[in-house]
C-alpha positions as CSV (number, residue, x, y, z in Angstrom):
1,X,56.6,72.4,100.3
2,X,55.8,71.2,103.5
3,X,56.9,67.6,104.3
4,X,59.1,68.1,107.2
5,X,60.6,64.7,106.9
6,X,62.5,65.6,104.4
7,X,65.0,68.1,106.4
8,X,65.2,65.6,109.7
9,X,69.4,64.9,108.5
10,X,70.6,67.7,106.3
11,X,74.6,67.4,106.1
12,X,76.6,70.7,106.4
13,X,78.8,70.3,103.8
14,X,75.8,70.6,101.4
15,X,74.8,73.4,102.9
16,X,74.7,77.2,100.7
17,X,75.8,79.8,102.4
18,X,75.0,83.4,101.8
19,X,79.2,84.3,101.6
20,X,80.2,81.3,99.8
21,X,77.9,80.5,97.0
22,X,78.1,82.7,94.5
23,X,75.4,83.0,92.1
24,X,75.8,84.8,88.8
25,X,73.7,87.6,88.3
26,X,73.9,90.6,86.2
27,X,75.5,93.7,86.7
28,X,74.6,95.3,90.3
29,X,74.6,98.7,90.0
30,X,70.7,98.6,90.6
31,X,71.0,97.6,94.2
32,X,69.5,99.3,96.6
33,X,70.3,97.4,99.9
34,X,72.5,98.7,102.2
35,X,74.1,96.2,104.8
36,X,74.6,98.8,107.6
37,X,70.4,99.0,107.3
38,X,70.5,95.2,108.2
39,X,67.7,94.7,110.7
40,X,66.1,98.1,110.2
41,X,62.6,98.6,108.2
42,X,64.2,100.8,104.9
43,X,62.7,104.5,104.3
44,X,64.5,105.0,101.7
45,X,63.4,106.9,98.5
46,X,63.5,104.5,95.4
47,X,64.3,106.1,91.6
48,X,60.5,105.6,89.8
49,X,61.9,105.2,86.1
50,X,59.1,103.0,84.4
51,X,60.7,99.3,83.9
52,X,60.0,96.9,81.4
53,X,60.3,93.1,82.0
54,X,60.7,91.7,78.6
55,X,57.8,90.7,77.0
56,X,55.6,89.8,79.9
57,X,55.0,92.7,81.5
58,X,53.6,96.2,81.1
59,X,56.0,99.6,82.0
60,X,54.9,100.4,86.1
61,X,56.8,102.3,88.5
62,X,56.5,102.8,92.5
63,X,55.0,105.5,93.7
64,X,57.7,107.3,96.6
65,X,55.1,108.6,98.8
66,X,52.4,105.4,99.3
67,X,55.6,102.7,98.5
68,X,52.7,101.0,96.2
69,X,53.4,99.9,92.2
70,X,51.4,101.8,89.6
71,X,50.7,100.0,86.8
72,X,48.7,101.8,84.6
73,X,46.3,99.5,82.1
74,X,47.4,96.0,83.6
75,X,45.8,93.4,85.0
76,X,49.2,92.4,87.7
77,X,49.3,94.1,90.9
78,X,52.9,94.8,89.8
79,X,52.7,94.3,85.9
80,X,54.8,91.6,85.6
81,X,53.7,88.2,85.0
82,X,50.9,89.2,82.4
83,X,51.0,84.9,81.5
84,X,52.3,82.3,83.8
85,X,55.7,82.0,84.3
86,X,58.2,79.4,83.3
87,X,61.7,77.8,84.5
88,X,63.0,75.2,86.9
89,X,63.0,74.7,90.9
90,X,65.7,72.2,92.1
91,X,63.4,70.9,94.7
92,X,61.4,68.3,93.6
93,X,65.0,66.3,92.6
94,X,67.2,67.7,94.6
95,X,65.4,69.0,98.0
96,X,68.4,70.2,99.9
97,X,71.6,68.6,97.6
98,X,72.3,71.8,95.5
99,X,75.1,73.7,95.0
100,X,76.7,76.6,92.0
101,X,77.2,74.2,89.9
102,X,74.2,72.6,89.3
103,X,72.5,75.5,88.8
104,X,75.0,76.6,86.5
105,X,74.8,73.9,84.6
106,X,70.9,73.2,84.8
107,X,71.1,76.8,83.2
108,X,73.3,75.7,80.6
109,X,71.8,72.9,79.4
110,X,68.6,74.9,79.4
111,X,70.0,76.9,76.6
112,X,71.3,74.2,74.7
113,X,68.4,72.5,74.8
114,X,66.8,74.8,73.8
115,X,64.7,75.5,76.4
116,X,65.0,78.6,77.6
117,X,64.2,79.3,74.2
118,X,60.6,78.1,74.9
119,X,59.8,80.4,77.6
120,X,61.9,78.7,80.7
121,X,63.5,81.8,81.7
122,X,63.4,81.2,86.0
123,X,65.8,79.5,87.8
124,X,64.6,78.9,90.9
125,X,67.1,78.1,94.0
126,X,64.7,76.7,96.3
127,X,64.9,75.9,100.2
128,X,68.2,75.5,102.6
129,X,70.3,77.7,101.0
130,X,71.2,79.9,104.0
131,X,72.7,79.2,107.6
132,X,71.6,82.2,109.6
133,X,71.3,86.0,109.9
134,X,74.6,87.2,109.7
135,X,75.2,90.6,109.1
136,X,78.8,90.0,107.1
137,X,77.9,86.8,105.4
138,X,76.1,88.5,101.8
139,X,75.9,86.4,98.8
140,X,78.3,87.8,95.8
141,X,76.5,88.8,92.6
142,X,78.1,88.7,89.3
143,X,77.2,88.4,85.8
144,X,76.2,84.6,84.4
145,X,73.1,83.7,84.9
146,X,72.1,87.2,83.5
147,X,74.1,87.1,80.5
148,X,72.6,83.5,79.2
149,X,69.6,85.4,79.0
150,X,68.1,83.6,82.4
151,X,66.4,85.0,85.6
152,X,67.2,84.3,89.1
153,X,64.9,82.9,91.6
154,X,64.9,82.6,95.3
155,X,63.3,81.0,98.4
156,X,61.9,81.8,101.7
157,X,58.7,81.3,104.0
158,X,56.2,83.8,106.0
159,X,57.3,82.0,109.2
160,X,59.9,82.2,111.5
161,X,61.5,79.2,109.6
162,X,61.6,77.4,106.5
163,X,60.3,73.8,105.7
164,X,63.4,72.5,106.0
165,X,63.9,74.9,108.8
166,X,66.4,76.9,107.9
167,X,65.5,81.0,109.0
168,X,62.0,82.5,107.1
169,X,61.3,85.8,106.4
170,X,58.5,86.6,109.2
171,X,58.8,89.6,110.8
172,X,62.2,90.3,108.4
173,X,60.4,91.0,105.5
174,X,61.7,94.4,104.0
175,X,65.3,93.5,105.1
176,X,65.1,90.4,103.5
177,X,63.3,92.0,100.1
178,X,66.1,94.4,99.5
179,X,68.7,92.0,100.3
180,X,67.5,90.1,96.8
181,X,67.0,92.7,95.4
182,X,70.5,93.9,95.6
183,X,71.3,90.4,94.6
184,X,69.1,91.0,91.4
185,X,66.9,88.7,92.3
186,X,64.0,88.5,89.6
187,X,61.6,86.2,91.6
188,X,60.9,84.9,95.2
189,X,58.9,81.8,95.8
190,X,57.6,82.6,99.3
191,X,56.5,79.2,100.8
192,X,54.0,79.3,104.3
193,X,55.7,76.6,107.0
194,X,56.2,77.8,110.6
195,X,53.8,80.5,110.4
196,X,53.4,81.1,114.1
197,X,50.1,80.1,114.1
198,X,48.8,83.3,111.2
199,X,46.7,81.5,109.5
200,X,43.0,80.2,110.1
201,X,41.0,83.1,108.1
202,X,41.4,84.5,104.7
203,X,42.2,88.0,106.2
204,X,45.0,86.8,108.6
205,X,46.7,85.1,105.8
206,X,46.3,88.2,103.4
207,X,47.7,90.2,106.1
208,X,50.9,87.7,106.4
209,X,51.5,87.2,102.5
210,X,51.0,91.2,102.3
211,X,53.7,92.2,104.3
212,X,56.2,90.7,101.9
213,X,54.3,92.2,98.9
214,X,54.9,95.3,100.0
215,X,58.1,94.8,100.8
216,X,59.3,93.8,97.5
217,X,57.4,96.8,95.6
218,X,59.3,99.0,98.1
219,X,62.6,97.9,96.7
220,X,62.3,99.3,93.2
221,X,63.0,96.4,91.4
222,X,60.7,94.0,88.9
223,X,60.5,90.9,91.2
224,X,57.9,88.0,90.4
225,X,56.0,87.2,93.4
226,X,55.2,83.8,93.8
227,X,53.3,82.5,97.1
228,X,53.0,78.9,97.9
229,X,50.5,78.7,100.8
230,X,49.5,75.1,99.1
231,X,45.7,76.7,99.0
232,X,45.0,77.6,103.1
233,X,42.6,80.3,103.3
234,X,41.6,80.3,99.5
235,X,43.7,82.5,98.2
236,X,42.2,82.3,95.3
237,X,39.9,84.9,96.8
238,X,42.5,87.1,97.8
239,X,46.1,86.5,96.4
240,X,45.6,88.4,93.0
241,X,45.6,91.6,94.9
242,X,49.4,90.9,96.0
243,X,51.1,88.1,93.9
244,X,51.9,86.9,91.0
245,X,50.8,83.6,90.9
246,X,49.7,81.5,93.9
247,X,49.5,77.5,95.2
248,X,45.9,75.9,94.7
249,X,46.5,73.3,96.6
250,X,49.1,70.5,99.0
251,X,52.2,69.7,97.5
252,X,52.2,67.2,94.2
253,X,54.0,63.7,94.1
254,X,54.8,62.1,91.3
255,X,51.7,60.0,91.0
256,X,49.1,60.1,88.5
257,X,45.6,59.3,90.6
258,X,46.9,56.7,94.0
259,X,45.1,58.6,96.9
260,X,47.2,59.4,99.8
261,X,45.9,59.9,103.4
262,X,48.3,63.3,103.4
263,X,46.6,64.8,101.0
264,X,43.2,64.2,102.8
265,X,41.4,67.0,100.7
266,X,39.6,66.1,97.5
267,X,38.2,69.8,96.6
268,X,39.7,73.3,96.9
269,X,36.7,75.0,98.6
270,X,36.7,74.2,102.6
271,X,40.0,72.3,102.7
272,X,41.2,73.6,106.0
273,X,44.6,71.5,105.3
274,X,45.6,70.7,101.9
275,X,48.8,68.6,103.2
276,X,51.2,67.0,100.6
277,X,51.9,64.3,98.1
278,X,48.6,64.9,96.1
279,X,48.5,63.0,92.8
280,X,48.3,64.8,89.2
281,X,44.7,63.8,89.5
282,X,43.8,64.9,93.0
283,X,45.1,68.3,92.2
284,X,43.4,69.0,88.8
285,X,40.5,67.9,89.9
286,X,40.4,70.6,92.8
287,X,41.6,73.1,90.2
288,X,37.8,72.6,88.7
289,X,36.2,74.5,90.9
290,X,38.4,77.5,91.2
291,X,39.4,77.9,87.7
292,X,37.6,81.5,87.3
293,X,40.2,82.8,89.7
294,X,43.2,82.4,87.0
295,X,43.5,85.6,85.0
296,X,46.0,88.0,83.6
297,X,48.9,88.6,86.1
298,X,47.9,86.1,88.8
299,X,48.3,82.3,87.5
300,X,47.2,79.3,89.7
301,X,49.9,77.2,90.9
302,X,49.3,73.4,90.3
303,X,52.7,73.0,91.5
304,X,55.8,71.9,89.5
305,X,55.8,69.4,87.0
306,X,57.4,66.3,88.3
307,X,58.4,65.0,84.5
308,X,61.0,62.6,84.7
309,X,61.2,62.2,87.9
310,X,60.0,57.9,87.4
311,X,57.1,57.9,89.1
312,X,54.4,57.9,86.0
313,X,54.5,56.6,82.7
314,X,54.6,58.8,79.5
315,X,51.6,58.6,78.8
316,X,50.5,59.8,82.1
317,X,53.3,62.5,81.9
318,X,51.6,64.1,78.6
319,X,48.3,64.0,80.7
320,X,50.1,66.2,83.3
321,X,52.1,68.6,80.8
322,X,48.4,69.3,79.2
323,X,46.5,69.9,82.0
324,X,49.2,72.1,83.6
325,X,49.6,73.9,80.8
326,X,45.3,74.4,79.3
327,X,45.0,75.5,83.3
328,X,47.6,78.3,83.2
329,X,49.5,77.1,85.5
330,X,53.4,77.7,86.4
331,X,55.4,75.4,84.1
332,X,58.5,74.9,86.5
333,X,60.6,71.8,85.8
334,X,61.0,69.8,88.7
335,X,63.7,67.3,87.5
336,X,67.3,66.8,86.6
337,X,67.8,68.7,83.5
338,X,70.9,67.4,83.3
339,X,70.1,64.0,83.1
340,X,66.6,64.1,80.9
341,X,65.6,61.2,78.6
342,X,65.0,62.1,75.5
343,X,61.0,61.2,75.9
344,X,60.8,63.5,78.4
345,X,62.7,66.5,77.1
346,X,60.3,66.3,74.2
347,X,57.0,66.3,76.5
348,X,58.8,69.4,78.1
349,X,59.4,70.8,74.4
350,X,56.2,70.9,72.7
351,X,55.6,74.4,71.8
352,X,51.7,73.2,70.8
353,X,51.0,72.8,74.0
354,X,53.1,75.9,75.7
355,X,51.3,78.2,73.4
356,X,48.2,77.3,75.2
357,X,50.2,78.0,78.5
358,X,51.5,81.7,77.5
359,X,47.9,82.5,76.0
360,X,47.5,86.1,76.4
361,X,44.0,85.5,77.6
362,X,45.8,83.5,80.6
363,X,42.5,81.8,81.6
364,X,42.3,78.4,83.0
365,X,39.9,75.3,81.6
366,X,36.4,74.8,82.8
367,X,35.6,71.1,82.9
368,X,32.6,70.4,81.2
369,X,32.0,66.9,82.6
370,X,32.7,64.3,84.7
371,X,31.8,60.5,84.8
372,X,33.8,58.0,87.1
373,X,34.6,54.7,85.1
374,X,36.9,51.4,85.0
375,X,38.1,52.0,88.7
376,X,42.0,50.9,88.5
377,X,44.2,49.2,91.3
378,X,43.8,51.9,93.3
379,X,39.9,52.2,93.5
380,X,40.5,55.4,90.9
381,X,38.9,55.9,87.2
382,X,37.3,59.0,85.7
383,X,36.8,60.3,82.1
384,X,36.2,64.4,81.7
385,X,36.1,67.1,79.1
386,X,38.0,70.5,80.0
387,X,37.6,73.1,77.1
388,X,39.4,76.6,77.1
389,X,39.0,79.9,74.8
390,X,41.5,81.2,74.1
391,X,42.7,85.0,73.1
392,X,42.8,84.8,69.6
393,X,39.1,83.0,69.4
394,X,40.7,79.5,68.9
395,X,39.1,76.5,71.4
396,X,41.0,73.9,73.0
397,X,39.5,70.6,74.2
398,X,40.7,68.1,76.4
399,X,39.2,64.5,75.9
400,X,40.7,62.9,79.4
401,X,41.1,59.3,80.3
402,X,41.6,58.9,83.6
403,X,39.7,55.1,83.5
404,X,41.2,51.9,83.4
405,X,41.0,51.1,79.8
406,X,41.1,52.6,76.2
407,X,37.9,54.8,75.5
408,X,35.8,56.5,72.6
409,X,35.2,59.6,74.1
410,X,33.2,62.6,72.3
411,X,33.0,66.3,72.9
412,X,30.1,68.4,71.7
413,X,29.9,71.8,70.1
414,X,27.1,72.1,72.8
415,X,29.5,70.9,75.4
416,X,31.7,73.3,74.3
417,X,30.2,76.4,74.1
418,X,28.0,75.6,77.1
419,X,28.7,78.9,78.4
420,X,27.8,80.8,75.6
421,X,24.7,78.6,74.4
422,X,22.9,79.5,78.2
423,X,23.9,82.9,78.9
424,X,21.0,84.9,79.5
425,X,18.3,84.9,77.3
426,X,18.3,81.9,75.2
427,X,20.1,82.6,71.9
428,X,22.4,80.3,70.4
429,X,25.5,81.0,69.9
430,X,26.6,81.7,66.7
431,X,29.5,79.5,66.6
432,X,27.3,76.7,66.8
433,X,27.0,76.7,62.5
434,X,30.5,77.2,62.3
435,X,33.0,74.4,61.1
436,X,35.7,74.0,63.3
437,X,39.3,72.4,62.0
438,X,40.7,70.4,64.7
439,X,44.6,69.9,65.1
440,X,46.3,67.6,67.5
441,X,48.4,69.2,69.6
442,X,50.9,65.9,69.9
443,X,51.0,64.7,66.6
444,X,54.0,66.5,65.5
445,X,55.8,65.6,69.3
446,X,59.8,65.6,68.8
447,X,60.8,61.9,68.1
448,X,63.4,60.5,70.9
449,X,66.0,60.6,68.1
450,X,65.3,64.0,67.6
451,X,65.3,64.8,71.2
452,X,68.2,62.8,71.8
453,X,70.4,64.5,68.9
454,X,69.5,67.8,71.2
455,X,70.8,66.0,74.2
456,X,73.7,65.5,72.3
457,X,74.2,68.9,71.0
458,X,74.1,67.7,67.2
459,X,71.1,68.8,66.6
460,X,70.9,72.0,64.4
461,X,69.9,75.3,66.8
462,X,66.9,77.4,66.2
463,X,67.7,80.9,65.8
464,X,64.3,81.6,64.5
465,X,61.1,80.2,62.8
466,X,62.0,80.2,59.4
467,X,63.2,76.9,59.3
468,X,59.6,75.0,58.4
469,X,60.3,72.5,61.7
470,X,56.8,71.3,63.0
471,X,58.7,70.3,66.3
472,X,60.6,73.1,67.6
473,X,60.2,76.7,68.4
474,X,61.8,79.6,69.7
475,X,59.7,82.3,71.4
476,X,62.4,84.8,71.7
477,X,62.7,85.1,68.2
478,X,59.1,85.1,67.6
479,X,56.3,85.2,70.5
480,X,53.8,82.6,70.5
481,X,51.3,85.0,69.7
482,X,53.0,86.5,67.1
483,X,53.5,83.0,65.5
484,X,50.0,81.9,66.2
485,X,49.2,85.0,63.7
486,X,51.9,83.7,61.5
487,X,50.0,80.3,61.6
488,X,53.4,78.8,62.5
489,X,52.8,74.8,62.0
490,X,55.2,74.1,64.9
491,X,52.0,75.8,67.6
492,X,49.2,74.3,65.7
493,X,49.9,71.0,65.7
494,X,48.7,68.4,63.1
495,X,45.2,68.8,61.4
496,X,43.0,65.4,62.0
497,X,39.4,66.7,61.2
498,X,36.8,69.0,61.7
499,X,33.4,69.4,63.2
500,X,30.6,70.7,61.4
501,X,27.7,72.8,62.4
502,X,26.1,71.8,65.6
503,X,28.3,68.5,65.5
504,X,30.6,66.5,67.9
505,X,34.7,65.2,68.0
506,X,35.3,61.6,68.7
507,X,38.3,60.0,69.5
508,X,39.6,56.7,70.7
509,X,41.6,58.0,74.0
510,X,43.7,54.9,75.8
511,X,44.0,54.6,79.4
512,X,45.6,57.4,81.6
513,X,45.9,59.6,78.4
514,X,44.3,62.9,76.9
515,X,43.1,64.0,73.9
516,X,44.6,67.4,73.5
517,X,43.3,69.7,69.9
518,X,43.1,72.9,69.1
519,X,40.1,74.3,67.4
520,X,40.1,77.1,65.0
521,X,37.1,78.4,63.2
522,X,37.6,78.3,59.3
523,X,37.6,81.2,57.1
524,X,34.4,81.8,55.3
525,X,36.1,81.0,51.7
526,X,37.2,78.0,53.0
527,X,33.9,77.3,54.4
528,X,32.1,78.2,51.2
529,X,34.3,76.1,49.4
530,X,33.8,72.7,51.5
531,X,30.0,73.4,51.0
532,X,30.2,73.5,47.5
């Protein structure tokens, strides 16, 4: 976040403060922040039991003496966050005009939904929710959000103030850390506006982001760390060392492709300033490049997902939902929950697509190719192929259409496995001769009367996956790669085809829209079967 016009008139009454709101939170006897330490760097020795966080994490504890978190076998500096995680940020709707009870209620209607059910487990209160440092004014925790079965999410910047300048973190970093954590705060978004000048070089940035890593492993408690310095310094060379996930690039609008003179950067590598209000396209696009950098425990932050905000059609919306999800990226709604069409709460419910999201591989897409076509009003028109293995030796393709009109557009098994097929020595690959099944990951998307009955709370609930339903799941029941062994229809999507040995996909794919499909070898008794 870094558009400072949007803070120039932010009225008081609106304003959250620390010892009025009163977030619910689960039980506190965790807590480790003491007030009378307020302003004072804490020494204090932290209990090291090993802790769990659900089912996206591995057991670490923090070492007393060096502060640091052990993690033994994982891939996360702090072993949580083992696939991208999910929720909803009130910024990109609300900015500054929150309060308790929408994010109460967001909550809410995220369970009914059935949402948090799909993985959106973060609610995320972003900036201006404090009015200064004052050492009797502490937030209240008790026990709501918690008991839904939702985590709490919190805001700050490594500067001396926030984008919508309210007081940053800099320089308060470990006071600041156990303060949420004796809040039972489960995740910080830790954005990069008023740095004082501490950035320029990958180091001095590391440095800056550091402090508050170490920080929040000091305090003993399981916090996601998520930095949002929108891609300065590349942090994709650096941040998987000391977060959980990390900004690729500027700030997204909620535009599909219009260029913006704010957003003056077209690729990731050299962008000294990656600004804000970058289109869908103008950020995936600069994901292409960096995508080797997303792995296990560190996910690269597209930025959240502006569905339903009004700004793109549907069609364009799906195109954003699959790309965010095939890259591993944060799935964070950015919109009014409370007030979600029934089109878009079905793009935000495919479980097809999320299963590609909370792969355990948690790889992004490499994009295969790239032509520029049918330029639309705004000069803009491309068509790519972005393809993805994923953990369980499944493929997913994306056939995109960023042109002007409807296109035929074909992917190769050569295209495919191009990775494979010129590795070293030449040797192809054996999946080459094998016959792929293709499924559709949108074929089975909720209908808007479905969607709507959900809305509506007449809809029946999903208490688990035994109910046959090719549009809903719930991953709490069942994980998504538990039900991908289960070959649970509702993550596979709708078989359409296959390709053969050595052969190719086609499909028709209309303008602004993807062809998203899963790809899963067939068994050799199948196989043997269709030769015969």
């Amino acid at each position: 976040m870094q558009d400072g016009s949007k803070a120039i008139f932010i009225p008081f009454f609106i304003v959250i403060r620390w010892n009025i709101l009163r977030i619910k939170l689960k039980s506190p006897q965790r807590s480790i922040y003491d007030p009378s330490l307020a302003g004072r760097r804490s020494t204090t020795s932290f209990p090291t039991p090993p802790q769990k966080d659900d089912d996206n994490s591995s057991v670490s504890y923090v070492d007393n003496v060096t502060g640091k978190v052990i993690v033994p076998g994982a891939s996360s500096y702090n072993g949580l966050n083992l696939v991208p995680q999910m929720g909803w940020d009130n910024w990109n709707a609300f900015q500054c005009d929150v309060n308790e009870s929408l994010l109460l209620n967001t909550a809410r209607a995220m369970v009914d939904y059935g949402l948090r059910d799909l993985g959106y487990q973060y609610i995320v209160l972003d900036d201006c929710w404090s009015i200064g440092r004052n050492e009797s004014g502490y937030l209240v925790a008790d026990h709501t959000l918690h008991s839904m079965g939702m985590k709490f999410g919190m805001y700050s910047s490594a500067g001396i103030m926030t984008c919508a300048r309210y007081p940053g973190s800099l320089g308060y970093e470990q006071k600041d850390a156990d303060l949420w954590a004796s809040w039972d705060v489960d995740y910080l978004k830790y954005d990069n506006c008023f740095n004082q000048g501490q950035s320029g070089t990958p180091q001095i940035s590391f440095n800056r982001y550091n402090v508050m890593s170490q920080a929040l492993n000091k305090t003993g408690r399981p916090i996601v760390y998520a930095m949002c310095n929108w891609g300065q310094d590349s942090p994709f060379d650096w941040a998987y060392g000391i977060a959980n996930s990390g900004r690729m690039s500027g700030d997204v609008s909620d535009t599909f492709n219009r260029p913006d003179s704010r957003c003056p950067c077209t690729e990731s590598i050299g962008c000294s300033w990656p600004g804000f209000h970058c289109s869908i396209m103008n950020i995936l696009n600069k994901m292409a490049a960096v995508q080797s950098r997303t792995m296990s425990g560190y996910a690269q932050d597209l930025d959240m997902l502006e569905i339903g905000n009004g700004g793109q059609t549907d069609s364009e919306y799906v195109v954003h939902f699959s790309m965010w999800a095939i890259n591993s990226s944060p799935l964070l709604i950015g919109t009014n929950v409370l007030t979600l069409s029934p089109a878009n709460l079905a793009i935000y419910s495919n479980p097809a697509v999320i299963a590609l999201n909370q792969d355990p591989s948690a790889t992004a897409a490499i994009r295969k190719w790239r032509y520029l076509v049918n330029p639309d009003e705004f000069g803009e028109g491309e068509i790519a192929l972005w393809t993805r293995s994923l953990d369980n030796g499944d493929q997913v393709i994306a056939l995109l259409n960023a042109g002007n009109a409807s296109m035929m557009m074909n992917a190769t098994l050569n295209d495919i496995f191009l990775d494979l097929r010129t590795a070293g020595a030449y040797q192809a690959p054996p999946q080459l001769d094998e016959i792929w099944d293709v499924y559709d990951l949108w074929a089975n998307r909720m209908s808007d009367a479905e969607a709507a009955a959900i809305i509506n709370g007449t809809s029946m609930t999903v208490t688990d996956n035994t109910n046959g339903t090719v549009t809903r799941y719930n991953a709490t029941a069942t994980s998504y790669a538990q039900g991908l062994m289960n070959n649970d229809t509702a993550l596979l999507g709708a078989k359409v085809g296959s390709i053969g040995p050595m052969g190719t996909w086609s499909a028709m794919i209309p303008r602004h829209s993807v062809g998203l499909y899963r790809l899963r070898q067939r068994t050799s008794d199948l196989r043997k079967r269709d030769e015969l």
